[in-house]
PDBQT receptor file of N, H, CA, C and O in Angstrom, charges set to zero:
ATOM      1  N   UNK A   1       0.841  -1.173   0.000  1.00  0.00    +0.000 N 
ATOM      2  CA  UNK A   1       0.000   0.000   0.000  1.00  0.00    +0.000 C 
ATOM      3  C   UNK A   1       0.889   1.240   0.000  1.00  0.00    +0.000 C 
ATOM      4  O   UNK A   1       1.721   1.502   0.869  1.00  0.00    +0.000 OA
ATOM      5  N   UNK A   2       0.636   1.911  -0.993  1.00  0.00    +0.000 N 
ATOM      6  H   UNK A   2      -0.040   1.698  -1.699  1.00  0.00    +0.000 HD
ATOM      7  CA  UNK A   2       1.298   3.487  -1.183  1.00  0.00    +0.000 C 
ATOM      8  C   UNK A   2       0.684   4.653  -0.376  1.00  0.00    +0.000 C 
ATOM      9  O   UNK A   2      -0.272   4.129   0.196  1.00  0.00    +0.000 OA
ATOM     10  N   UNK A   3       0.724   5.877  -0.050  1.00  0.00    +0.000 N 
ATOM     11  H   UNK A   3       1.500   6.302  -0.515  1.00  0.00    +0.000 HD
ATOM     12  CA  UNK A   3       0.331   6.590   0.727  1.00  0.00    +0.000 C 
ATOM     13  C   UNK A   3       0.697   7.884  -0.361  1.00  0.00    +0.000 C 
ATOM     14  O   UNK A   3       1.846   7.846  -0.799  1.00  0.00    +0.000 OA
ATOM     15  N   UNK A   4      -0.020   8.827  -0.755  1.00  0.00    +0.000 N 
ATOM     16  H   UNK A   4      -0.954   8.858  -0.399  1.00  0.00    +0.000 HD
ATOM     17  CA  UNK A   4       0.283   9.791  -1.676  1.00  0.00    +0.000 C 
ATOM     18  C   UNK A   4       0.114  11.244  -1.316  1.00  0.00    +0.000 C 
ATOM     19  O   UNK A   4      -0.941  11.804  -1.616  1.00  0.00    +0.000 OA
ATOM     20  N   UNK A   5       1.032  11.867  -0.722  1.00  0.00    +0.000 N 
ATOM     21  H   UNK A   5       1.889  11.413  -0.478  1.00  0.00    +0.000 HD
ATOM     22  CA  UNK A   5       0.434  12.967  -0.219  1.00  0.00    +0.000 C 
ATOM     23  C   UNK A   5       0.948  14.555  -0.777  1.00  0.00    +0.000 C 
ATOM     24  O   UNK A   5       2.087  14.933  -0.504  1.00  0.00    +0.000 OA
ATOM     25  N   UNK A   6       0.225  15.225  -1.389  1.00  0.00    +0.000 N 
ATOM     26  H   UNK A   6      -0.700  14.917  -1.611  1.00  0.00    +0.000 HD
ATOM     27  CA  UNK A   6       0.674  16.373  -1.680  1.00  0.00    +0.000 C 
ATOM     28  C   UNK A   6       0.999  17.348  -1.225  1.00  0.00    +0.000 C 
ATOM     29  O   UNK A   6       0.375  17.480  -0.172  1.00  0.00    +0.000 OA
ATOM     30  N   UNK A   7       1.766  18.324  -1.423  1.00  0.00    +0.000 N 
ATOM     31  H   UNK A   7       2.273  18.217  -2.278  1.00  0.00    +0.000 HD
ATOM     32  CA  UNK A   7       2.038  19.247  -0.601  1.00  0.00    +0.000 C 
ATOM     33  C   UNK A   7       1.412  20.699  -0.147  1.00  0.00    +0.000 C 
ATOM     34  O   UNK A   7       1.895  21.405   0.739  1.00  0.00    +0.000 OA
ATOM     35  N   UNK A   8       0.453  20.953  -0.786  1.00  0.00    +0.000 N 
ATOM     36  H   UNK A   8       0.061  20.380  -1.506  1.00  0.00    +0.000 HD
ATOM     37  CA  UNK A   8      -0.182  22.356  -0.465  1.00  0.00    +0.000 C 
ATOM     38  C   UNK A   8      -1.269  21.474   1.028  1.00  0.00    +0.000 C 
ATOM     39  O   UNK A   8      -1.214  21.687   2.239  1.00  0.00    +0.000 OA
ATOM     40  N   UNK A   9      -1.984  20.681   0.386  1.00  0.00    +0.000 N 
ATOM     41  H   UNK A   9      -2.029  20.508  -0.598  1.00  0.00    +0.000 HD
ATOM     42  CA  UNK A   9      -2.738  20.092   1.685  1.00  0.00    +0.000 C 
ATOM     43  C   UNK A   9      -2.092  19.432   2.838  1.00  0.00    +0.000 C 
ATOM     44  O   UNK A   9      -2.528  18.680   3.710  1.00  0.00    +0.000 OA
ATOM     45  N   UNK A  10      -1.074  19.868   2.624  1.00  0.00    +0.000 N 
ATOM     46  H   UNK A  10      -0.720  20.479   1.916  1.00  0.00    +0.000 HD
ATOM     47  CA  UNK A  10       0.287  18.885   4.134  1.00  0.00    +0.000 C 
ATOM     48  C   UNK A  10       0.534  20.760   4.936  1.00  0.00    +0.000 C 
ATOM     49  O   UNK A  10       0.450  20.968   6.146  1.00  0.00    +0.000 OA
ATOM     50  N   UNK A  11       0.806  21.769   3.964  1.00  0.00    +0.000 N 
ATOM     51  H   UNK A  11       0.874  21.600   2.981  1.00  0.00    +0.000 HD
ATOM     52  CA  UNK A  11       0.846  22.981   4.202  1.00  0.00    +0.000 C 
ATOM     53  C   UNK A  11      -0.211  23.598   4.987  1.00  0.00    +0.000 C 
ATOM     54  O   UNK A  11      -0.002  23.764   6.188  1.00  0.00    +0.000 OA
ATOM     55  N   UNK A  12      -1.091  23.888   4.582  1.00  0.00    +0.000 N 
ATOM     56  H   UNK A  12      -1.261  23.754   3.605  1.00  0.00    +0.000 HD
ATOM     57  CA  UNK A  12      -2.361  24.133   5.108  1.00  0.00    +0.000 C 
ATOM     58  C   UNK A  12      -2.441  23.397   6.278  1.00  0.00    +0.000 C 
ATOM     59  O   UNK A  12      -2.353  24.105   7.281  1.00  0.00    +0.000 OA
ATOM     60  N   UNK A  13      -2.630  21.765   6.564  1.00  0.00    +0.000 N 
ATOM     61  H   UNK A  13      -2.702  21.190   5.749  1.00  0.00    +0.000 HD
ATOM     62  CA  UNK A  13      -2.917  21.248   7.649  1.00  0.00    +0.000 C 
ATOM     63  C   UNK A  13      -1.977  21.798   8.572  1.00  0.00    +0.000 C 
ATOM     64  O   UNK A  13      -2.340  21.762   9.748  1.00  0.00    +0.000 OA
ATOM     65  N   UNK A  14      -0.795  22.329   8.319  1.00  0.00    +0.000 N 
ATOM     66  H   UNK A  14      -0.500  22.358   7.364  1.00  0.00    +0.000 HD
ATOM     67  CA  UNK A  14       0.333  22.364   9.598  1.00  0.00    +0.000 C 
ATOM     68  C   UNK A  14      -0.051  23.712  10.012  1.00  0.00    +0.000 C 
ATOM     69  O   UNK A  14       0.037  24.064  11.189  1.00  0.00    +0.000 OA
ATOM     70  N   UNK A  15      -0.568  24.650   8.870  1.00  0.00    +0.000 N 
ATOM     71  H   UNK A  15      -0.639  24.365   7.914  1.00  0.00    +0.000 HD
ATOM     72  CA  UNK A  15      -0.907  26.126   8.868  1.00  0.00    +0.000 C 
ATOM     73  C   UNK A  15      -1.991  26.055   9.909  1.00  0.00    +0.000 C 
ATOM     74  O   UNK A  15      -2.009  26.934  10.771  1.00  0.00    +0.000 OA
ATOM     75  N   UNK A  16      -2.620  25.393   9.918  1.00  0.00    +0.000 N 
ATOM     76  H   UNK A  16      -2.606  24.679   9.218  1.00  0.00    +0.000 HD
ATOM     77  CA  UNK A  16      -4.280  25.604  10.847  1.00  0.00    +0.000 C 
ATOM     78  C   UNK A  16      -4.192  24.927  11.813  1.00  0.00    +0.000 C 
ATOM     79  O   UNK A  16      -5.115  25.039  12.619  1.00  0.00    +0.000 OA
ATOM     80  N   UNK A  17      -3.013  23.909  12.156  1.00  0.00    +0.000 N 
ATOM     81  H   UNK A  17      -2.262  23.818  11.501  1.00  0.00    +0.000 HD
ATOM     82  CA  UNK A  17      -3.279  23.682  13.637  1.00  0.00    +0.000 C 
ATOM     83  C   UNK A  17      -1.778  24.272  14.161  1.00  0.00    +0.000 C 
ATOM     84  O   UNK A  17      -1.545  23.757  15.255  1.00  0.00    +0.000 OA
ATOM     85  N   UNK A  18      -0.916  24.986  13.836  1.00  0.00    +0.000 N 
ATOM     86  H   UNK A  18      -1.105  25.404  12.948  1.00  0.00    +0.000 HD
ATOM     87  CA  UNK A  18      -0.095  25.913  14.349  1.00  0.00    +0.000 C 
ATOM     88  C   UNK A  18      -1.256  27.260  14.676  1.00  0.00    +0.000 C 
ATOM     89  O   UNK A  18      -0.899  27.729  15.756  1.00  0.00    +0.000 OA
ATOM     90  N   UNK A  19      -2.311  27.928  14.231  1.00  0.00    +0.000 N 
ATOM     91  H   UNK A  19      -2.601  27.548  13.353  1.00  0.00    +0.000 HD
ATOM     92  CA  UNK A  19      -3.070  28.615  14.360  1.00  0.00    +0.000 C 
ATOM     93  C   UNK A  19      -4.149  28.336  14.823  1.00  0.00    +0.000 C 
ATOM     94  O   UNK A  19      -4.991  29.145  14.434  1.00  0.00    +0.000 OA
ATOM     95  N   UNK A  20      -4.658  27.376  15.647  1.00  0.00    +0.000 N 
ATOM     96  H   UNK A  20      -3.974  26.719  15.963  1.00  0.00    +0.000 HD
ATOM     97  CA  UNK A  20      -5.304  26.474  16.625  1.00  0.00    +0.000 C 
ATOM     98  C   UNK A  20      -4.642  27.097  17.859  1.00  0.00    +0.000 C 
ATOM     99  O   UNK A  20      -5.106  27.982  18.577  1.00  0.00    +0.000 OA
ATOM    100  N   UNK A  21      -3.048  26.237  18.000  1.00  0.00    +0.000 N 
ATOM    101  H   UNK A  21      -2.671  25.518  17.416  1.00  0.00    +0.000 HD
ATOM    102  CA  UNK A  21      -2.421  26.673  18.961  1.00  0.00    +0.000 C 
ATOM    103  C   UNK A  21      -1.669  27.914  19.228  1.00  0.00    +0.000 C 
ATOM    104  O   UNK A  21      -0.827  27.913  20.126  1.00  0.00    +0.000 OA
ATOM    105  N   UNK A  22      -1.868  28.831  18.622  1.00  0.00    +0.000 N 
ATOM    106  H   UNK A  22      -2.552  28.832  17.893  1.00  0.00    +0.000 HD
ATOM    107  CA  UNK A  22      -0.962  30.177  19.151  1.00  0.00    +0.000 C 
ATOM    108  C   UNK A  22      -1.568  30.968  17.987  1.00  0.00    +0.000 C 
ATOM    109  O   UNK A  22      -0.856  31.149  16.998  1.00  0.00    +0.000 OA
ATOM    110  N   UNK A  23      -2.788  31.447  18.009  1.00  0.00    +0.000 N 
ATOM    111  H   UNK A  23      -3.366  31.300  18.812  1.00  0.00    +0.000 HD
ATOM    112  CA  UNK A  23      -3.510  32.168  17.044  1.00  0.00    +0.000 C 
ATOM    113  C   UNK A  23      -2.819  33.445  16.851  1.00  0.00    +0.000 C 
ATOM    114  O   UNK A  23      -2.700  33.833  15.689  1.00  0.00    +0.000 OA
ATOM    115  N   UNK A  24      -2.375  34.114  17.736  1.00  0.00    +0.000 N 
ATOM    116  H   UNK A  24      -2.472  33.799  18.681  1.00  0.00    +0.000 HD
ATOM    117  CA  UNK A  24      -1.205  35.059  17.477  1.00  0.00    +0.000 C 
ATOM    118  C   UNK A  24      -0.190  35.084  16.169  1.00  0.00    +0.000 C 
ATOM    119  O   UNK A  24       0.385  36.091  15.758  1.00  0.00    +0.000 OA
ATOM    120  N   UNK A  25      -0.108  33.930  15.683  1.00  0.00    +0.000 N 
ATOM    121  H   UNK A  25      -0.575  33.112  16.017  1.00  0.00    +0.000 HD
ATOM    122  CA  UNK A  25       1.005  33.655  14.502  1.00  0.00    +0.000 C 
ATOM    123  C   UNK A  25       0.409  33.642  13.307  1.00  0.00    +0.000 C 
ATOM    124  O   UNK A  25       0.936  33.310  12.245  1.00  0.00    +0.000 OA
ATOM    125  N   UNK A  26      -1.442  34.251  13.594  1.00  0.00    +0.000 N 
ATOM    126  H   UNK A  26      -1.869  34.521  14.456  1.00  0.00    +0.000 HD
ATOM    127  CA  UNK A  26      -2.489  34.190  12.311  1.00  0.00    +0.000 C 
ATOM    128  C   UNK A  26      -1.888  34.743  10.984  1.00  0.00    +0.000 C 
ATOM    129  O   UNK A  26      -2.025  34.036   9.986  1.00  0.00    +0.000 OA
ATOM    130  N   UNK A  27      -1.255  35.899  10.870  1.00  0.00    +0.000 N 
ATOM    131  H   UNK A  27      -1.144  36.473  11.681  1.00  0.00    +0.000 HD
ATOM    132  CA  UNK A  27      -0.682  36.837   9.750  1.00  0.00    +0.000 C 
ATOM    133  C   UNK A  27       0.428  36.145   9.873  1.00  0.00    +0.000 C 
ATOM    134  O   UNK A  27       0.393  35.333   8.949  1.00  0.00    +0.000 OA
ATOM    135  N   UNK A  28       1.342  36.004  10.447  1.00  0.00    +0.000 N 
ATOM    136  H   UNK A  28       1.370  36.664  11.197  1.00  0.00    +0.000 HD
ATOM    137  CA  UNK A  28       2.374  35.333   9.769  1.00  0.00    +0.000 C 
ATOM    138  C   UNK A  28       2.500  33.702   8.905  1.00  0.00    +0.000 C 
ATOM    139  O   UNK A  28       3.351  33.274   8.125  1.00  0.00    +0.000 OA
ATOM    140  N   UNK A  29       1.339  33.137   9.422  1.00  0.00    +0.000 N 
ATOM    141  H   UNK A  29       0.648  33.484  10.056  1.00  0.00    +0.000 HD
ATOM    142  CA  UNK A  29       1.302  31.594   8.870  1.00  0.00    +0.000 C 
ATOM    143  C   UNK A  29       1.019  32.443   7.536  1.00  0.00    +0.000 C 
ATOM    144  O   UNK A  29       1.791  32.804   6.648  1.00  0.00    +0.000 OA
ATOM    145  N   UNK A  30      -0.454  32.648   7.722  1.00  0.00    +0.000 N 
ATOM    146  H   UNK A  30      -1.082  32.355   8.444  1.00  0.00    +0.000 HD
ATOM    147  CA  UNK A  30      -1.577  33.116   5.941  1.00  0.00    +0.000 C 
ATOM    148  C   UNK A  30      -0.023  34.027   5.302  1.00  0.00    +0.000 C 
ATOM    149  O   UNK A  30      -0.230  33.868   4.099  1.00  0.00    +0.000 OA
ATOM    150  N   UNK A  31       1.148  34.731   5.364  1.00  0.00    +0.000 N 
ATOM    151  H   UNK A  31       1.316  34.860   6.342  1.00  0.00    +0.000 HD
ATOM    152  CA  UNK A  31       1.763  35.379   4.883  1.00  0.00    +0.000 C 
ATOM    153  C   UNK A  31       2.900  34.026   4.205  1.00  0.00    +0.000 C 
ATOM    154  O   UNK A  31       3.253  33.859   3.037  1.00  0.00    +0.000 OA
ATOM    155  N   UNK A  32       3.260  33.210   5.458  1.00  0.00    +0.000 N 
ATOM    156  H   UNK A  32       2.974  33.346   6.407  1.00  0.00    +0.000 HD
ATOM    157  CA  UNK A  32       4.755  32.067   4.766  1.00  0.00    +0.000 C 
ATOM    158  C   UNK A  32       3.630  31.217   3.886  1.00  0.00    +0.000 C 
ATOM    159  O   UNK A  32       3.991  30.767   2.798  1.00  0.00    +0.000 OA
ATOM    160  N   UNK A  33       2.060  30.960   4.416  1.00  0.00    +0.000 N 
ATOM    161  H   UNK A  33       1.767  31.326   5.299  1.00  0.00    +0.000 HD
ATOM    162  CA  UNK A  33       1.296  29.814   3.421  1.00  0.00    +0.000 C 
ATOM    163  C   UNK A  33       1.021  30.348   2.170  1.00  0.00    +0.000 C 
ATOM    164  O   UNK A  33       1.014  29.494   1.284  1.00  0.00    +0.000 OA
ATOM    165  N   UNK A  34       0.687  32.016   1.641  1.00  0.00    +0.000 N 
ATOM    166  H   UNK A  34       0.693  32.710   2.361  1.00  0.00    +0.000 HD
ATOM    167  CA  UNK A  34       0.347  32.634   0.735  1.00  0.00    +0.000 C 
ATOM    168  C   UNK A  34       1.639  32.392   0.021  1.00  0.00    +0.000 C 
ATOM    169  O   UNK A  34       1.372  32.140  -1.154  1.00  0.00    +0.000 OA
ATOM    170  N   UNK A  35       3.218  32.357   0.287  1.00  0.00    +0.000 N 
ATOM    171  H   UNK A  35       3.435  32.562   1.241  1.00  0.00    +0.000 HD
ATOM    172  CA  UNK A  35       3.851  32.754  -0.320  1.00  0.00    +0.000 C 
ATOM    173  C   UNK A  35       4.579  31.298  -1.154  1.00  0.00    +0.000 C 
ATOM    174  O   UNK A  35       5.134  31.358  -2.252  1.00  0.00    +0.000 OA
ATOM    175  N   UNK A  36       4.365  29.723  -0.118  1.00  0.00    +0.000 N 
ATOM    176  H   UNK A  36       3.914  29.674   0.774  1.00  0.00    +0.000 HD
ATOM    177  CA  UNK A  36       4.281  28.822  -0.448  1.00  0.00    +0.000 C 
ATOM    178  C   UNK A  36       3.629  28.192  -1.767  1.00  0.00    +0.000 C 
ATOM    179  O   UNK A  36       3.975  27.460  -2.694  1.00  0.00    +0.000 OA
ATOM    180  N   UNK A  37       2.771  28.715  -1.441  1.00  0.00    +0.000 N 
ATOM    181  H   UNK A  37       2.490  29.310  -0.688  1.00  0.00    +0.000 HD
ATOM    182  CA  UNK A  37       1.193  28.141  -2.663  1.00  0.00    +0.000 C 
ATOM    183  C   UNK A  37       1.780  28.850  -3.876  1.00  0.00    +0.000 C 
ATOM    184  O   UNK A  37       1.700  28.300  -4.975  1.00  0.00    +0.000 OA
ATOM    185  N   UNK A  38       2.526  30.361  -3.709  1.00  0.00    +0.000 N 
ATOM    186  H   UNK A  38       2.591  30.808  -2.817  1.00  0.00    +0.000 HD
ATOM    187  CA  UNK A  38       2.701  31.055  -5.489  1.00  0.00    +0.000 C 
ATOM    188  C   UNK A  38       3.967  30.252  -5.575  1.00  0.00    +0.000 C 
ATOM    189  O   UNK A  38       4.026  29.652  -6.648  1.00  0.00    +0.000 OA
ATOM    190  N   UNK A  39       4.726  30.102  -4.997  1.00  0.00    +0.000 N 
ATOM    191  H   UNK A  39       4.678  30.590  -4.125  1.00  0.00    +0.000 HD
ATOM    192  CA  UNK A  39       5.831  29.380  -5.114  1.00  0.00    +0.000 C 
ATOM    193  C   UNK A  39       5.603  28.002  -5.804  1.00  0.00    +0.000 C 
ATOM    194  O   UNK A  39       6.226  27.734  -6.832  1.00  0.00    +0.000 OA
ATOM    195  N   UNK A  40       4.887  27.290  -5.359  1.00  0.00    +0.000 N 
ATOM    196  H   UNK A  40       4.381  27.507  -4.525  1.00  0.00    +0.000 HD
ATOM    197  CA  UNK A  40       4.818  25.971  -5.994  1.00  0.00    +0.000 C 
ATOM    198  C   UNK A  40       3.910  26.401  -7.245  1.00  0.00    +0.000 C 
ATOM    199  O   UNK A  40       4.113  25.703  -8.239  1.00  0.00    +0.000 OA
ATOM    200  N   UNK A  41       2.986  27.372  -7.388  1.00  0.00    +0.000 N 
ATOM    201  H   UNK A  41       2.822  27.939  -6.581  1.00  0.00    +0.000 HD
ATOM    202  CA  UNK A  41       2.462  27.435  -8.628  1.00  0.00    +0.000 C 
ATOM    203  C   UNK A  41       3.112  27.852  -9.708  1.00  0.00    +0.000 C 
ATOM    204  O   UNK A  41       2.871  27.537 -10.873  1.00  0.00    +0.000 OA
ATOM    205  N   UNK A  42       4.365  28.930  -9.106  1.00  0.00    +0.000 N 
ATOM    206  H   UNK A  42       4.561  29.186  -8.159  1.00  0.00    +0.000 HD
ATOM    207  CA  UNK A  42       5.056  29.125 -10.329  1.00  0.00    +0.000 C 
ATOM    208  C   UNK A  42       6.001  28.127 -10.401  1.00  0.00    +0.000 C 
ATOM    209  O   UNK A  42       6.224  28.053 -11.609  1.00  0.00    +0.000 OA
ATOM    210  N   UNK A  43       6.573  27.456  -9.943  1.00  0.00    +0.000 N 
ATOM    211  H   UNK A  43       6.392  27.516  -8.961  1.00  0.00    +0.000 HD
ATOM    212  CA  UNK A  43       7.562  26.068 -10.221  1.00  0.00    +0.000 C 
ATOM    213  C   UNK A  43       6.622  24.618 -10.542  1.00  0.00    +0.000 C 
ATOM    214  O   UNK A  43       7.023  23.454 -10.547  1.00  0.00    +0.000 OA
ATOM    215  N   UNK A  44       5.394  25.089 -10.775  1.00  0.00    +0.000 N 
ATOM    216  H   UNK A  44       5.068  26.034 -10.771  1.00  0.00    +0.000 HD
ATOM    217  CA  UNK A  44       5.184  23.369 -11.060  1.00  0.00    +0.000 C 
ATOM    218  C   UNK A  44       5.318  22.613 -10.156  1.00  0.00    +0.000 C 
ATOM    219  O   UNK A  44       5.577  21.469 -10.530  1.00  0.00    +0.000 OA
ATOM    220  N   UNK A  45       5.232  22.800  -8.747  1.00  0.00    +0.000 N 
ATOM    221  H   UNK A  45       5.022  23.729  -8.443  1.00  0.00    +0.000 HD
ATOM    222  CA  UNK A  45       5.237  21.746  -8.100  1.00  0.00    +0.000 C 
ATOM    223  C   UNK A  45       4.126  21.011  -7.538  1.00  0.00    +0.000 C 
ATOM    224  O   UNK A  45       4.282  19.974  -6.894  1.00  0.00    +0.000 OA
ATOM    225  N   UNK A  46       2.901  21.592  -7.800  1.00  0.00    +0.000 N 
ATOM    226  H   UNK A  46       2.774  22.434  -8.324  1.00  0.00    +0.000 HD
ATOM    227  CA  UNK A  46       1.483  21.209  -7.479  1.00  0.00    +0.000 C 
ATOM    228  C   UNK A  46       1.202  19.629  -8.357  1.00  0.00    +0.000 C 
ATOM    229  O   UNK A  46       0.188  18.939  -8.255  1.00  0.00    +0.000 OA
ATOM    230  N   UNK A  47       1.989  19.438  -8.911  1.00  0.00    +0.000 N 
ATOM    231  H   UNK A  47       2.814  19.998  -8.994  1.00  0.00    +0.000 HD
ATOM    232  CA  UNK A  47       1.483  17.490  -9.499  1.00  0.00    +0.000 C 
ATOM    233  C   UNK A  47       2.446  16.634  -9.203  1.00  0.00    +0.000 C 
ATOM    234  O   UNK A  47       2.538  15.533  -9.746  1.00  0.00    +0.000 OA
ATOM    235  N   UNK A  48       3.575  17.250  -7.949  1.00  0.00    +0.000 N 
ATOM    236  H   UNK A  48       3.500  18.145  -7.508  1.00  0.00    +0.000 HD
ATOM    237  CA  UNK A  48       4.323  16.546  -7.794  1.00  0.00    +0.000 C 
ATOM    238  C   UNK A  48       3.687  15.233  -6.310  1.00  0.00    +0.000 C 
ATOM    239  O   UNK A  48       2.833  15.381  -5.436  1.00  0.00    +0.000 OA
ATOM    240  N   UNK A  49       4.326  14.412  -6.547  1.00  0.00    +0.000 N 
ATOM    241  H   UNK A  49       5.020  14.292  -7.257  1.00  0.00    +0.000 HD
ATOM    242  CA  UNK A  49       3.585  13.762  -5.266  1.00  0.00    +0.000 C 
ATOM    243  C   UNK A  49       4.951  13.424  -4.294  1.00  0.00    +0.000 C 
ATOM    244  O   UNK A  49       6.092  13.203  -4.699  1.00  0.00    +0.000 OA
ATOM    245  N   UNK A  50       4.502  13.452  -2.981  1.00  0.00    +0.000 N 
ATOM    246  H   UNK A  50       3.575  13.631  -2.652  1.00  0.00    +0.000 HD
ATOM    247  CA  UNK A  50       6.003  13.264  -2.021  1.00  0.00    +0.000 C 
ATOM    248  C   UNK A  50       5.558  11.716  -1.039  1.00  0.00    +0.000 C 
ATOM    249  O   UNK A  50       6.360  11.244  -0.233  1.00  0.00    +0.000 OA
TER     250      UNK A  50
């Protein structure tokens, strides 16, 4: 059995429960997650699987 997991939805999950626990870090997660997501969109990395 393989396990296939991509990376914007591995991002996000770590984004929202780091902001669960210390909601204080709200603008800075949405700022490193905003900048993640253009990053992989401009490199093509959104069909990569890890």
């Amino acid at each position: 059995m393989t396990i296939h997991v991509s990376l914007a939805p591995l991002v996000s999950l770590i984004a929202g429960i780091l902001i669960l626990v210390m909601p204080r870090l709200l603008n800075f997660i949405v700022a490193i997650y905003l900048i993640v997501i253009g990053l992989i969109g401009l490199f093509g990395m959104g069909n990569a699987h890890f």
